[in-house]
N, C-alpha and C positions, 0 to 999 in steps of 0.2 A: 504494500500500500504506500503511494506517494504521501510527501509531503508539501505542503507552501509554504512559504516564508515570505511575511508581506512587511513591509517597509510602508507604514500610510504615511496620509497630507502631501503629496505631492499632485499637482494640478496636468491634466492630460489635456493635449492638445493633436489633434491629426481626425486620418480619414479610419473610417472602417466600413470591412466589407463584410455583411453579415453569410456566414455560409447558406451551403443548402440544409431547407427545414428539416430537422430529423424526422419526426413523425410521419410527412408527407412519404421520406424518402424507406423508411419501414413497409408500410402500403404499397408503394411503388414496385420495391425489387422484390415482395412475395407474386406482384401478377405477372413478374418474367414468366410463372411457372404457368401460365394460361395459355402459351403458345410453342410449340416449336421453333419458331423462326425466330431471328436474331431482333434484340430489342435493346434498341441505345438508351442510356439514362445520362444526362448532363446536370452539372452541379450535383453530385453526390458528396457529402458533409463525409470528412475523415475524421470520423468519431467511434470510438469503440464500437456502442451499439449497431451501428451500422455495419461496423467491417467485421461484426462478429456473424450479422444477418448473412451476408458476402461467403464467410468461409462456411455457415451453414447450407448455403444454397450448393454449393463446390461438392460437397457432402454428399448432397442430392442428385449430385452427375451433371448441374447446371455448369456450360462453359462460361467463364468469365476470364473477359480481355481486357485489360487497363488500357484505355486508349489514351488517357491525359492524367494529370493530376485529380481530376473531378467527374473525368467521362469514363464511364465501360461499356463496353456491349457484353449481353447477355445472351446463351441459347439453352435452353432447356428443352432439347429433340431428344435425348438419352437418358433418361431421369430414372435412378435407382430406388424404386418404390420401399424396395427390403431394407433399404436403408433405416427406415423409420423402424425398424424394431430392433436396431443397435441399443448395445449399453452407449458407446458412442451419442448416439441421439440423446436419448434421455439424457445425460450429463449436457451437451450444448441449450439443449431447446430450454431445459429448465434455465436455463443460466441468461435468458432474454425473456423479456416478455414478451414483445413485439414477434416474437414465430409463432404465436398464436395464427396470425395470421397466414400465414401457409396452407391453414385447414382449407379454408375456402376454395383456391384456386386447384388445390390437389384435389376435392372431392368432387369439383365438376370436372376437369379431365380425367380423372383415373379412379373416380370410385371409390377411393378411400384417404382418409386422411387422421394422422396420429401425431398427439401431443405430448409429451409432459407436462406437469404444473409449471406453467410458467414463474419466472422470478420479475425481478425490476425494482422499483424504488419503493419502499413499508412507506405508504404516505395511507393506510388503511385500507377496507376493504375493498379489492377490482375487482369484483365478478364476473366468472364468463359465460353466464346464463344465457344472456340476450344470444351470445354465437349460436348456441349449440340448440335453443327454442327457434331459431332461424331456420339452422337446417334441420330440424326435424317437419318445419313445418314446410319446406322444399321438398319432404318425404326419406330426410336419411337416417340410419337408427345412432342412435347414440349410446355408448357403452362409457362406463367408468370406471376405472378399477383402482378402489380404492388402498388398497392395500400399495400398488407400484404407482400410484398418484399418475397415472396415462388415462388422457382422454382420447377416445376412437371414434369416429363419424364413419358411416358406409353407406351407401346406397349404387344400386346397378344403375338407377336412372333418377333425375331429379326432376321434380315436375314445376313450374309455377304456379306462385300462390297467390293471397293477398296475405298480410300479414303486418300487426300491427305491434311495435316493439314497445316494451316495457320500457325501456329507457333508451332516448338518444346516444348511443355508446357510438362513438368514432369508429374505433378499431371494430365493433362488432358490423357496424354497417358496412363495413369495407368489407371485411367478411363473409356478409349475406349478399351484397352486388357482386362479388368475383365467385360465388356460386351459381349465380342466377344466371350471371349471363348464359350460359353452356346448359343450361339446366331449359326444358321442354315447354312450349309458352309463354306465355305472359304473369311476370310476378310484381306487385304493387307492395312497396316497404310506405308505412307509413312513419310518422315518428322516427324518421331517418337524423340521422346527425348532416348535418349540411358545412361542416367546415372548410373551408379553401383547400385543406389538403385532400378531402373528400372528394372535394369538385374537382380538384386537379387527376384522382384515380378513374374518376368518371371520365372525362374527357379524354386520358391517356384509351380507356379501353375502347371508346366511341372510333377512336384513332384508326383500333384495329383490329374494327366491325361489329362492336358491341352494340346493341341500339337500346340506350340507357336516355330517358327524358323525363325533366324535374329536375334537373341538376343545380344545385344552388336552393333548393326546396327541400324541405319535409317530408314530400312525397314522392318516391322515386318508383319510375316504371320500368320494367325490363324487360323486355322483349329477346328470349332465349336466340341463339342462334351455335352453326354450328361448329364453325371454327374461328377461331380467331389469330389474325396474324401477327407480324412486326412492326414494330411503329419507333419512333422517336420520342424522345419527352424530356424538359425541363424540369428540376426540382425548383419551387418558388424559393426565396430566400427565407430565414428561418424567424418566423415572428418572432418568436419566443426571445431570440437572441438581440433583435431590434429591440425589444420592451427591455431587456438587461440593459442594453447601453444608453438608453433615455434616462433608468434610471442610475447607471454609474456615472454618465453625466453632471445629473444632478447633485449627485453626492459631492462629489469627490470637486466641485464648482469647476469643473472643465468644459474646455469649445472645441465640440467632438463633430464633425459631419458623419452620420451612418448612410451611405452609398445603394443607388440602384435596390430600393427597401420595398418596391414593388406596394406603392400606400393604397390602392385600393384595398388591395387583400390584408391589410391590419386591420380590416373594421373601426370597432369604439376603442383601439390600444390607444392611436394618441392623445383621444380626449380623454382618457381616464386619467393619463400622466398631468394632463392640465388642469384636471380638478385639485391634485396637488400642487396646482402654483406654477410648473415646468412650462418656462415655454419652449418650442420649437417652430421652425421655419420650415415650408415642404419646397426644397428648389430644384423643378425637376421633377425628378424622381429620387432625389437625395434629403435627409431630414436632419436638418441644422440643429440643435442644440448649444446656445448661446451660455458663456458662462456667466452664473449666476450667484451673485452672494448668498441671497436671499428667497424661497419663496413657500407662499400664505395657500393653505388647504380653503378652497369652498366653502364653503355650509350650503344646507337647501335651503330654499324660499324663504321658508317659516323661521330659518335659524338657525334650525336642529345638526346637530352633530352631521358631520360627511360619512356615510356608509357606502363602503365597496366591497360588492359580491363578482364569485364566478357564477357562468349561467353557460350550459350553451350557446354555440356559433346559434346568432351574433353576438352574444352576450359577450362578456371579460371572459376569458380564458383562463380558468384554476393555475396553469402554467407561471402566471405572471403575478399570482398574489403576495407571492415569497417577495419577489421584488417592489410592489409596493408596499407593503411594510417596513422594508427596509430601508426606504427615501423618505416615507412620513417620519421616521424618529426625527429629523432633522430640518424638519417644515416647522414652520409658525401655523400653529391649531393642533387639532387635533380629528382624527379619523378614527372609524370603526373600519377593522375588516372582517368576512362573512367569508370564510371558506367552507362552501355550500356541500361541495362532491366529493372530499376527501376527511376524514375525521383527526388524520394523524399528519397535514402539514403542517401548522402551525409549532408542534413541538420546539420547532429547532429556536423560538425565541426567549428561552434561558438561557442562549448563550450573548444572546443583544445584550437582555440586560445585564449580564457579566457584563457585556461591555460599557454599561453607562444608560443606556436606553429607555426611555421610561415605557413600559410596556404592561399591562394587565391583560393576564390569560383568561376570559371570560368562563370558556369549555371549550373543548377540542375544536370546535367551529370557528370559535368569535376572538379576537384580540382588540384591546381599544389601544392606539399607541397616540402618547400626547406627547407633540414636536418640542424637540430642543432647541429649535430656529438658529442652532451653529452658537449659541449660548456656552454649551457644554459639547466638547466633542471624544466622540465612541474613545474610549482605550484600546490599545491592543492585548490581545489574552489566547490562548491557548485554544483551540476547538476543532471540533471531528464533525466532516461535513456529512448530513444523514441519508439525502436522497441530490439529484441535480439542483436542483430549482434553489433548493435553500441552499446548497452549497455554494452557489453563484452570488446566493445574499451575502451569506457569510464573506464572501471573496468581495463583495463590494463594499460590506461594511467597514473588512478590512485595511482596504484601499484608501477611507474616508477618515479613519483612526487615527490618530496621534500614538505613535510608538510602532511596536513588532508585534504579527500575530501570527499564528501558528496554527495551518488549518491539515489537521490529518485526512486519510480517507479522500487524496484525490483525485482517485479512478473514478470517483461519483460522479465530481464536475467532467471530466475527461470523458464518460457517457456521452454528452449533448452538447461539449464546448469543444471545438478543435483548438488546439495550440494557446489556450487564450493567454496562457503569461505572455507566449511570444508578443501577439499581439498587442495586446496593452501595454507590454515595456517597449514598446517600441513607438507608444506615441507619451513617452515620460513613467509609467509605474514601476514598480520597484517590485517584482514577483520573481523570487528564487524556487526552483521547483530541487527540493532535497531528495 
């Protein structure tokens, strides 16, 4: 397990180029397995999670050719089914979460498709009901075996449904569309997750002859067909990573430009950064962040306290709560956050207020954190980062710190951030990776 070594209160100034989205790019390289013919992906993020998806597909008899620093092509004509009942497998697949998604695209071509318990970030319960009530309702059987923690989906033929999902789950909707397509008919997802990286899977497979409509909607229609070819695709750049450096901007009072950030697809992320007081400039297609001494949290109408929740695309994204909590310590007011869909992110703010932060843990849900408006700034302290997201807080809190902090555990961040010490010491931070 790595280690950081942060050196805070140094002020950042340059450009940054946000990677390819992870999440998107998960989605993505499971629906290589949907065709035989060669399938390019440009802007692929070199991040663990990713290039662990990569050597699992390898696994699977998938060819893969590095074409560039960010592009491969992909062929999955040879695909070693028996694979999947390796100890080999079991050990990789548990060891991601995101190969959940492999089921999909493996049971409309070949009939079957086998899991282990996925792993990923303890940020509380992720259930993978919605998947597997999907393809049952496509007509596949589902088996569990409890005792070797392996989930199995089979069906000889899948049929289309309608089918209305208990919950908007992202990955589960990705899931049920890269079944459908291949699958017999016409099947209607209701209660669909409609996220950019969703629409971006839609359209990659429309690419190559899916006939999927409702994209960007709640309701998606899909029109079975019978084979699907090769196609080409862009990964968007990675929100999530955008929303981190508006707020380490903020922090840390540096004039940072974040490059080619593709703003329609951020939705409400940058007005929620401006409810905290952040400005930004959109020039282009590039998002200026100006530096700032100072800045004052909203209130609503009436007065009342600033509450921010994650919701569902288009709602705020649960991804990006970590990091605003982390910008409010140091606002003028004070905010409520509401992490709605996860029970266990919030934990990691015992280590804030080790650092100075004025911060009340409501219940796993709720934190009220009242700003120190740069009054009082973070200390540096000792900490083990839990999952991505917060680790990334942690890394920005301790950026904005007065002294050295020390952040264990940072194969977490290394997940979802490629190379970030490089890059932020090279626009002024100070991040030794031990």
């Amino acid at each position: 397990m790595g280690t950081f070594e942060i050196n805070g209160g140094n002020r950042l100034k340059g450009d940054l180029h946000p990677q390819g989205a992870k999440n998107e790019a998960l989605q993505i390289l499971c629906a290589v397995l949907l065709t035989p013919e060669i399938v390019t992906i440009k802007n692929v993020p070199d991040i663990i999670d990713v290039n662990k998806l990569i050597d699992l597909l390898k696994d699977l008899g998938v060819k893969v050719k590095k074409v560039d620093d960010t592009t491969y092509e992909f062929q999955a004509d040879d695909i070693d089914i028996e694979f999947l009942n390796t100890a080999e497998f079991k050990k990789k697949g548990a060891g991601l979460r995101g190969s959940v998604m492999i089921l999909g695209p493996l049971l409309s071509r070949f009939g079957k498709g086998y899991i282990p318990r996925p792993g990923g970030d303890k940020i509380g319960r992720r259930r993978l009901d919605t998947h597997f009530i999907g393809f049952q309702k496509l007509g596949a059987k589902f088996i569990y075996n409890k005792e070797s923690k392996f989930y199995k989906v089979e069906a000889s033929n899948l049929q289309g449904t309608y089918m209305l999902l208990d919950e908007a789950s992202v990955t589960g909707t990705a899931n049920i569309v890269m079944a459908a397509v291949l699958a017999k008919g016409k099947t209607t997802i209701y209660n669909a997750a409609c996220e950019p990286y969703l629409q971006q899977l839609c359209k990659m497979m429309n690419r190559m002859g899916a006939k999927i409509t409702g994209i960007g909607s709640n309701m998606l229609h899909v029109e079975g067909v019978e084979y699907l070819s090769g196609c080409e695709h862009s990964i968007l750049p990675d929100m999530i990573e955008i929303g981190s450096f508006i707020g380490l901007a903020a922090m840390t009072q540096s004039e940072i430009t974040i490059k080619n950030v593709s703003y329609p697809d951020l939705g409400v992320i940058p007005d929620t950064f401006r409810k905290l007081g952040i400005k930004m400039e959109l020039k282009g297609d590039d998002l200026y962040i100006p530096a700032q001494e100072h800045y004052e949290v909203e209130t609503f109408i009436d007065g009342s306290i600033m509450t921010i929740s994650d919701a569902p695309w288009p709602g705020f994204t649960p991804d990006l709560l970590s990091i605003i909590l982390v910008v409010a310590t140091q606002a003028k007011g004070s905010v409520l956050v509401h992490q709605k869909m996860f029970e266990s992110r919030l934990f990691f703010v015992d280590k804030l207020i080790d650092m100075g932060a004025q911060i009340i843990l409501c219940d796993p849900h709720r934190a009220t954190v009242i700003g120190l408006d740069r009054q009082t700034k973070l200390r540096g302290i000792q900490m083990t980062s839990p999952d991505i997201r917060a680790g990334v807080s942690l890394l920005i809190a301790a950026l904005s710190a007065k002294g050295t902090s020390i952040i264990h555990n940072i194969d977490q961040i290394d997940r979802g951030y490629a190379n970030i010490d490089k890059r932020l010491n090279a626009l002024g931070a100070d991040i030794k990776r031990v």
